[in-house]
matplotlib code that plots the C-alpha trace (Angstrom):
import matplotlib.pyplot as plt

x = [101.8, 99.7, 97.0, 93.6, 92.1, 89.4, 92.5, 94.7, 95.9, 93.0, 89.6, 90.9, 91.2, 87.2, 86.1, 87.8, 86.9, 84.0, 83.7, 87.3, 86.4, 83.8, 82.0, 81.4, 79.1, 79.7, 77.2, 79.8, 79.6, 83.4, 85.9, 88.3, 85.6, 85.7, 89.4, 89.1, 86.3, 88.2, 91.7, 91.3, 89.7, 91.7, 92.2, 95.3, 94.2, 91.6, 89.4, 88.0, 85.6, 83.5, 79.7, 78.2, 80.2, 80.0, 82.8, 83.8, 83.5, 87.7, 88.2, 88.5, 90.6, 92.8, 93.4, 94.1, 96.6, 98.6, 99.5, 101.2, 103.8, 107.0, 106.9, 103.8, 101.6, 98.3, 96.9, 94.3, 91.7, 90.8, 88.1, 85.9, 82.7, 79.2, 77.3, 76.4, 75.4, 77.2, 78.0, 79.3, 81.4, 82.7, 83.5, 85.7, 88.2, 90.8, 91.2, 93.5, 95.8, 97.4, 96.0, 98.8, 98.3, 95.8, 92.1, 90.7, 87.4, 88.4, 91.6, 93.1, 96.3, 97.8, 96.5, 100.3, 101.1, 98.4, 99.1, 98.2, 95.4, 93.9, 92.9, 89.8, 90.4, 92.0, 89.8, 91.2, 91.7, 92.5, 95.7, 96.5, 96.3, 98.2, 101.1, 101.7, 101.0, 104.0, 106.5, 105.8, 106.0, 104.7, 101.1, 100.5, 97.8, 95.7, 94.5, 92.1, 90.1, 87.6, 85.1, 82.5, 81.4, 78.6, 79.8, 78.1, 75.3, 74.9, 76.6, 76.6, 77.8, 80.8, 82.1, 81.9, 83.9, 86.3, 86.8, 87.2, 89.6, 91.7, 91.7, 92.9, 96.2, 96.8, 96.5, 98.4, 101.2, 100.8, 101.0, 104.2, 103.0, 103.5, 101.4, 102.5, 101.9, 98.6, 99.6, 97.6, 95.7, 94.6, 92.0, 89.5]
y = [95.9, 93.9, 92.4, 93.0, 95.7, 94.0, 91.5, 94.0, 94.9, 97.2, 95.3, 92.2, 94.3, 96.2, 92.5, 91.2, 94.3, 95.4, 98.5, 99.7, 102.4, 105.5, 107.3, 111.6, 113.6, 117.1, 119.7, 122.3, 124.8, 124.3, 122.0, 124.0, 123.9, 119.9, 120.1, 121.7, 119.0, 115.7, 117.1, 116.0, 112.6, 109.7, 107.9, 106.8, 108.0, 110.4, 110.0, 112.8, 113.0, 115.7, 115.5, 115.6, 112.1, 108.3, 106.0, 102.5, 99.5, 99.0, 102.9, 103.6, 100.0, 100.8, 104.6, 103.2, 100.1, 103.0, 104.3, 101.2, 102.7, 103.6, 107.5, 107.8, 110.4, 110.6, 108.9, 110.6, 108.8, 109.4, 111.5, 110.5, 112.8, 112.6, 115.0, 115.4, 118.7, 121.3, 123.0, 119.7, 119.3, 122.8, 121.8, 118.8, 121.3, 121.6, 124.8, 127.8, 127.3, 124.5, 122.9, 121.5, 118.9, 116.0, 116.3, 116.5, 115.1, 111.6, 111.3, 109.6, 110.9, 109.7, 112.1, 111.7, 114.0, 116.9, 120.2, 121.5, 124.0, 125.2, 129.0, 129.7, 131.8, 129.1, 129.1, 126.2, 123.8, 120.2, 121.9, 124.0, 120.7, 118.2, 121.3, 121.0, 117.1, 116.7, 119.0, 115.6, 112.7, 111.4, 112.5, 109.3, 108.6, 105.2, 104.7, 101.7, 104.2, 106.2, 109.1, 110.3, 113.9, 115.1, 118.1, 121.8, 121.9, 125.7, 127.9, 130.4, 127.6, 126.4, 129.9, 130.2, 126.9, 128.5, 132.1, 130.1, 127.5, 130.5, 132.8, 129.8, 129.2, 132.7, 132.8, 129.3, 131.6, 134.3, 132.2, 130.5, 126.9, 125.0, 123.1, 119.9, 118.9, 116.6, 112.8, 112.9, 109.3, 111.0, 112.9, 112.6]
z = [91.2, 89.0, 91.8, 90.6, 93.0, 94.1, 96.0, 96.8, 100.6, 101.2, 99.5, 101.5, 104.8, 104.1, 103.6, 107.0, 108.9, 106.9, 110.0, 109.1, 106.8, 107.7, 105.7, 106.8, 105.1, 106.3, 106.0, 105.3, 101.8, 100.6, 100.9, 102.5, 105.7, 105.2, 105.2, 108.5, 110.4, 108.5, 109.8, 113.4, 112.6, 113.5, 110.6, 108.8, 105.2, 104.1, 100.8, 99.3, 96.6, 94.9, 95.5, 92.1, 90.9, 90.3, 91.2, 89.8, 91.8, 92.2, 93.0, 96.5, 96.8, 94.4, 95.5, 98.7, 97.5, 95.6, 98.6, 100.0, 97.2, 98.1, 98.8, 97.4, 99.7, 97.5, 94.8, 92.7, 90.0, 86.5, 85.3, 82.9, 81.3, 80.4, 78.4, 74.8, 73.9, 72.3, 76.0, 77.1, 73.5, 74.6, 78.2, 77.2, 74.7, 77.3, 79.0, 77.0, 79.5, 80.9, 84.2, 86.1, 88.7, 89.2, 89.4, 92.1, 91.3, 93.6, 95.8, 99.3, 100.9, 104.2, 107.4, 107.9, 105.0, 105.0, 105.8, 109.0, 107.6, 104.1, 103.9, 103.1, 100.4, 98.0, 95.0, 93.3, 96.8, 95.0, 93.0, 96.3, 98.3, 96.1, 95.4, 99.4, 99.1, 96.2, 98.6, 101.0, 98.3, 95.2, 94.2, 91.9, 89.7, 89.7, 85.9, 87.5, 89.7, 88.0, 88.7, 86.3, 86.2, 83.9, 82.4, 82.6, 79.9, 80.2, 79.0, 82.3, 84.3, 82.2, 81.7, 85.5, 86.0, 83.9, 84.7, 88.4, 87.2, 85.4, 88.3, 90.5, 88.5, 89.0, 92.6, 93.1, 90.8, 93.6, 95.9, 94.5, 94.3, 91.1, 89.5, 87.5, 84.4, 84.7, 83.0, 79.4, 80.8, 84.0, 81.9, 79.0]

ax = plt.figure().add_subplot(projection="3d")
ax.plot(x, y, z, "-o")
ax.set_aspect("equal")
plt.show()
């Protein structure tokens, strides 16, 4: 909407009630076990973020302004990557097949939109999580929120990200969710 994050709705409303927002750490294995604990909070959106990252300073206000949007439900942030080494060059070729949906490195959604459970079989639970969400509303992405991930530098590692990644589209196939087409800026 053009206001800079750091003045949007939601950075004005942490500055004037700096106690508003909570921070959980959960000492839980998976997020499908998170999903479970955060589900009963009261809270009127959730923000979920992958352990292993780095945020920019406008991310979290600006995921959170994006879903003053109309009929937006969720709003996910870019992923950015650091590594330099031949495995990390390898890691950045996109994947054979196509990913579908947002990352799920950094995200929010309203509580008022999340399904009522995850199973805990769901290998791949940021793509099973925003198929549900886009069945609600619009899944949006926010360009001006970014999370940095340092890439797998061995080889073991990144072929087990991938043989995951791969066996998770098939079982969101199974499973007879679809995944979207990710937005080429969403991801670098």
């Amino acid at each position: 909407n053009g206001i800079a994050p750091g003045n949007g709705p939601a950075a004005n409303a942490m500055r004037a009630e700096p106690g508003r927002a909570s921070v959980r750490l959960l000492d839980v294995a998976s997020k499908p076990a998170a999903w479970t604990a955060l589900r009963e909070e009261p809270a009127d959106i959730h923000v979920f973020a992958d352990a292993d990252i780095s945020v920019n300073k406008w991310a979290i206000p600006a995921l959170v302004d994006g879903l003053n949007e109309t009929g937006v439900v969720a709003t996910a942030a870019k992923q950015e990557h650091l590594g330099e080494g031949t495995v990390e060059r390898v890691a950045r070729i996109p994947h054979r097949l196509s990913w579908g949906g947002l990352l799920g490195t950094l995200y929010a959604a309203k509580t008022t939109a999340l399904p009522e459970a995850m199973p805990d079989g769901v290998l791949l639970d940021d793509a099973w999580l925003f198929a549900n969400l886009t069945e609600e509303g619009t899944v949006a992405p926010m360009p001006l929120a970014v999370a940095t991930v340092q890439l797998p530098s061995r080889w073991r590692d990144l072929w087990r990200q991938r043989v995951r990644a791969e066996a998770g589209k098939q079982q969101m196939q199974a499973l007879d969710l679809k995944l979207a087409e990710p937005p080429a800026e969403m991801s670098s």
